[in-house]
N, C-alpha and C positions, 0 to 999 in steps of 0.2 A: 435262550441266551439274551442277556440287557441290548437293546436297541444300541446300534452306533449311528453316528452320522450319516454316512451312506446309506444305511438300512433304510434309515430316517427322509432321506431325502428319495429314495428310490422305491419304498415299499416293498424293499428282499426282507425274506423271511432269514435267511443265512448270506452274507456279503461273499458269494460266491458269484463270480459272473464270468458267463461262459459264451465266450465269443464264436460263432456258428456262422458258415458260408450256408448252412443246413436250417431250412424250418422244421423240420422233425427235432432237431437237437436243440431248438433255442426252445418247442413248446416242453417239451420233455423234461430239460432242466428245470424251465419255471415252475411248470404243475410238479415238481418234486421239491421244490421249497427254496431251490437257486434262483439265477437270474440269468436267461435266454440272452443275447444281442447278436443280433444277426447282421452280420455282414454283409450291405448293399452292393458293391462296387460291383458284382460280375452280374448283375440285373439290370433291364433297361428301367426306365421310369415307370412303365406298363408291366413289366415283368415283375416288378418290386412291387406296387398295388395289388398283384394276385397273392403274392407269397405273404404279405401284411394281411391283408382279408383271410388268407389259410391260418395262421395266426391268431390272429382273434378270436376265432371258431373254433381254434384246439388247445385254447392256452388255460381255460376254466376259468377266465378273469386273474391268473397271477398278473404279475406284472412283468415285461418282457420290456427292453431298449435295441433299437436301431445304430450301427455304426457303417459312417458312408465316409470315401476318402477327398477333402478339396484341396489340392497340393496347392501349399503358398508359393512357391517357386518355382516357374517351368522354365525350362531351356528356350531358350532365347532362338532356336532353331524352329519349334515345332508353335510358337505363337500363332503365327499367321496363318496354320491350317486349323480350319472350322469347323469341317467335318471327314469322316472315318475313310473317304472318299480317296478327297486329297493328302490323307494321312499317307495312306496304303501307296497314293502314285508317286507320294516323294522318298519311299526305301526302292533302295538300288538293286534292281532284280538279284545280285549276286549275293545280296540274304536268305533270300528262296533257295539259290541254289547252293547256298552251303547249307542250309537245313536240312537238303533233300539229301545232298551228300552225304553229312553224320546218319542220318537216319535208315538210309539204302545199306550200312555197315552192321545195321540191327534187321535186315530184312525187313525192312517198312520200304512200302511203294511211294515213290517220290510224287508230288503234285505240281506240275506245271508251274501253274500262277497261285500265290500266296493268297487263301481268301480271306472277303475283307469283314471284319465285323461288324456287326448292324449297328445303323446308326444309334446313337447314343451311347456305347456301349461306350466303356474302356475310364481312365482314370483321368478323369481333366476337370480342373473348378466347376465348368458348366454345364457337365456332368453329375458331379456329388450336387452340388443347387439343387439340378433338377430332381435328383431324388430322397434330398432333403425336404421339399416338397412335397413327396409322397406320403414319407416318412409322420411329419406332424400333421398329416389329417388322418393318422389312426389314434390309439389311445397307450401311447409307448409314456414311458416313463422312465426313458434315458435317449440322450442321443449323443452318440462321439463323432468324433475327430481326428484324423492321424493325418501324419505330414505338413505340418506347420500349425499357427495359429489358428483358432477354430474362426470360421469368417464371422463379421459383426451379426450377417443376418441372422446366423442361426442361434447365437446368442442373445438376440432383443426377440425371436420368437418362443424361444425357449421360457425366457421371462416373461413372454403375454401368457404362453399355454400353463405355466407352470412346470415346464420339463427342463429338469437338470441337462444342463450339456458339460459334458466329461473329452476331455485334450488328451490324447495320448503324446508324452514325451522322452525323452531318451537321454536329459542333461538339465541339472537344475536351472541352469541359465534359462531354459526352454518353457521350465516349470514358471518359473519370475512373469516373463514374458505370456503367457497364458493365464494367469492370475490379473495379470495388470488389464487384459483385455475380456474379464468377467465370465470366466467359467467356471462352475460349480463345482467340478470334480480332477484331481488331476489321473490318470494313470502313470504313472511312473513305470520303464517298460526297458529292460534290462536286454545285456548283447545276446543274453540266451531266447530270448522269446523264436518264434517264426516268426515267417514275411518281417516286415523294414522294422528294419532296428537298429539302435548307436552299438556302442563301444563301451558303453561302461556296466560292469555286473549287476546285475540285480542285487545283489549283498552289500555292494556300496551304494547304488543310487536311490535305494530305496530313503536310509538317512537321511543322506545327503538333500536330496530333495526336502526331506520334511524338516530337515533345520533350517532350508535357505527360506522355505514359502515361510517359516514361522518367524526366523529373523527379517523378514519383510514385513512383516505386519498382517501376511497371508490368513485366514483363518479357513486352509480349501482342507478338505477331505483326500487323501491320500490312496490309491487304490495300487498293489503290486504284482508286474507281469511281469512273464521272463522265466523259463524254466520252473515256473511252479506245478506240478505235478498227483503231488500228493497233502493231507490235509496237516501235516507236521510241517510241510516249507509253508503252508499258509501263515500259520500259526507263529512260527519263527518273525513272516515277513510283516503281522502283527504285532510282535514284540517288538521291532523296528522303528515301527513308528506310523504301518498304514492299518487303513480301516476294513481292508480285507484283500482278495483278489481277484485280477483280471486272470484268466487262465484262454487257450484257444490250442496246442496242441493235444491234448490230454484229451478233446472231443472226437479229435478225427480219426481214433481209433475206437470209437464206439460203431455198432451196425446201424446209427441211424445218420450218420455223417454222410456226405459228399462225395466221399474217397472210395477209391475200386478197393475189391478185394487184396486185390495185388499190392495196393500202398499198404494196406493197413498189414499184411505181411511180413512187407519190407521196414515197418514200424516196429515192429514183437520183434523180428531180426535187428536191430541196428543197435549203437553205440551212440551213445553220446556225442565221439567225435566224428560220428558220419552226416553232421550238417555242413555245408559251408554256405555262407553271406556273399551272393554275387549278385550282379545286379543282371546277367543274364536270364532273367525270364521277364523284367518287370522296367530295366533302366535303372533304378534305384538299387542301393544295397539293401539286400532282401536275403533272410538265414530261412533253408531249405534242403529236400536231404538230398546229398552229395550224389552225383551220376556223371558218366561220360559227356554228358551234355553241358556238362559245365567247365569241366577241363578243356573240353573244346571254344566255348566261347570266350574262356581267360585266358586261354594261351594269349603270349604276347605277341606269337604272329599270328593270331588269327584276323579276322573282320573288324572285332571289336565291339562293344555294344553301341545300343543306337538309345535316344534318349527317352522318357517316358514322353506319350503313353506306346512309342512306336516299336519298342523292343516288345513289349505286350502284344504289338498284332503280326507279330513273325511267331514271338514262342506259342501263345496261347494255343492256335492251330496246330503246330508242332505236336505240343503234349495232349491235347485231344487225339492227332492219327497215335502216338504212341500208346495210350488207356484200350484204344481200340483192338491193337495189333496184340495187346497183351492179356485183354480177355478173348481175343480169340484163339490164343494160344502160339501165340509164337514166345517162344522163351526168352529169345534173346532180347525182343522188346521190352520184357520186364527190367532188364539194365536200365533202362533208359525212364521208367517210373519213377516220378518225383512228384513233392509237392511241397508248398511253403510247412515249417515243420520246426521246432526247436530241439535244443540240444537235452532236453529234457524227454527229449524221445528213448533213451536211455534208460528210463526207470518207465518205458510200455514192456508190460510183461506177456499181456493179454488185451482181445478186447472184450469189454465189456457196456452193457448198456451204461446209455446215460444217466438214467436213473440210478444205476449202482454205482457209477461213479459221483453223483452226488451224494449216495449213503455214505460211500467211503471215504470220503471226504470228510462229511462231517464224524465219523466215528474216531479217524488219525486225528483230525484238530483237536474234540476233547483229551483223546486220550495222551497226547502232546501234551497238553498242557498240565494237563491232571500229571502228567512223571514229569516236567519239569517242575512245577511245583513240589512234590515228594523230594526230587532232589536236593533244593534247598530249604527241607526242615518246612513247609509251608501246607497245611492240610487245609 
């Protein structure tokens, strides 16, 4: 297929890019003709140098991008803690004990004291920094952004290294704002997508955005996420008006993903409307598939959430004994499996390797277009 923009700036052989918590899935895509991006956030700085180095040893020299989270905005509560320490000593023991509560109702054994996770860990500006840092001392050739504007640093390093930096956004205003502050690529990323996401459908933001960056004077590359699935929604979201897609649920039911058995079951099983967008696991509103654990932390008499990155060091633990309790065969625990996930889980029929899911991908995209073109008389 003709080079597009992204392709152009990125070195994808096909502007598929496939967002991965997994380094099996991000080398897998790329050495199959997509483009790997692997998601830093649940990595320390040291953790993230090892899974970069596996990386570049298994990726045959495609080209592979890094996405790490630097939230522009934090709660005004959690400023003054600096480290994972004093995070952990300012939640009020009675988050523990309502975890241990919901969970004791699934036959999982309750944990005293809430543990704490290693320093560095978790989602905080001086965090993403630090392993943005990592990130540009290998040989990636993308780096993103999500949760507000991408910081100045990684865009003035981006333009020493020569690496595209790509903003994930949720509302054209966001896109403006992101363009005005020199980033190369937008993601446009719709209410269907998994983890943090706006309000507005991929079917309309995708335009939307690409008329406002253009009636700005914008000239950015458009990439579309959010419920894309299969290689006819790419195709569509190309006709639109972007340069290809962002995808990240469609991987996690491959066998080289991240996810237990048991999600990826619960994936082939599910409906479209079995995600909901809470901000119970993460602080932030975040689309994930639906389970008792979240009706419990949205009830309106419950506790309540706590603000990022501190709802993260109550759930994350949680959903760890849960994965646990539910490969070792307690049944009921399996209610209580979740993971960040879109509503495009709906059209998981099976899993399949990564690789075949880049086949298939590219075979619906032509063939998309090849019958939409038949359709209107165009051969």
């Amino acid at each position: 297929m003709a080079m597009n923009r992204v392709c152009e700036l990125t070195g994808a052989e096909f502007p598929l890019f496939a967002f991965s918590h997994c380094r099996d899935v991000v080398a897998a895509v790329s050495r199959a003709g997509g483009f790997g991006v692997l998601g830093a956030t649940r990595f320390t700085p040291e953790q993230l140098e090892e899974e970069l180095a596996w990386i570049d040893a298994h990726v045959d020299g495609a080209p592979y991008g890094v996405d790490v989270l630097v939230p522009e905005v934090i709660d005004p509560s959690v400023t003054a803690l600096s480290d994972n320490l004093m995070r952990a000593a300012a939640i009020d023991p009675a988050y523990q004990g309502f975890t241990n509560d919901l969970l004791a109702r699934y036959g999982i054994a309750p944990e005293p004291e809430m543990p704490i996770l290693k320093e560095r860990m978790g989602i905080t500006p001086e965090n993403g920094l630090a392993l943005m840092e990592v990130a540009f001392r290998h040989p990636i050739k993308l780096i993103a952004n999500a949760l507000g504007i991408a910081p100045a640093a990684m865009i003035t390093r981006g333009k020493e290294l020569g690496v595209p930096v790509a903003a994930l956004v949720g509302a054209k205003e966001h896109a403006i704002r992101q363009a005005e502050a020199g980033v190369d690529i937008i993601v446009a990323q719709g209410t269907e997508a998994g983890g943090h996401c706006g309000e507005v459908t991929t079917l309309v933001l995708i335009p939307e955005v690409v008329r406002a960056l253009g009636g700005a004077g914008h000239d950015i590359p458009v990439l579309a996420a959010g419920g894309i699935m299969t290689g006819g929604q790419m195709a569509g979201m190309m006709a639109a008006g972007a340069q290809g897609a962002w995808t990240g649920s469609i991987w996690l039911a491959t066998p080289e993903a991240e996810t237990s058995e048991a999600f990826r079951a619960k994936m082939v099983a599910a409906r479209s409307r079995d995600t909901i967008r809470s901000r119970s696991r993460t602080g932030k509103p975040a689309r994930q598939l639906r389970t008792p654990w979240h009706a419990a932390w949205d009830d309106a008499g419950g506790l309540g959430t706590l603000p990022m990155p501190l709802m993260g060091m109550v759930s994350e633990p949680a959903f760890a004994r849960i994965e646990r309790a539910a490969a070792a065969g307690n049944g009921e625990a399996r209610e209580l499996v979740s993971y960040f996930v879109g509503q495009g889980v709906g059209l998981v029929e099976q899993v399949r390797s990564s690789r075949q899911v880049v086949q298939d991908f590219r075979e619906e995209f032509l063939d998309a277009i090849t019958e939409l073109a038949a359709s209107v008389g165009i051969e």
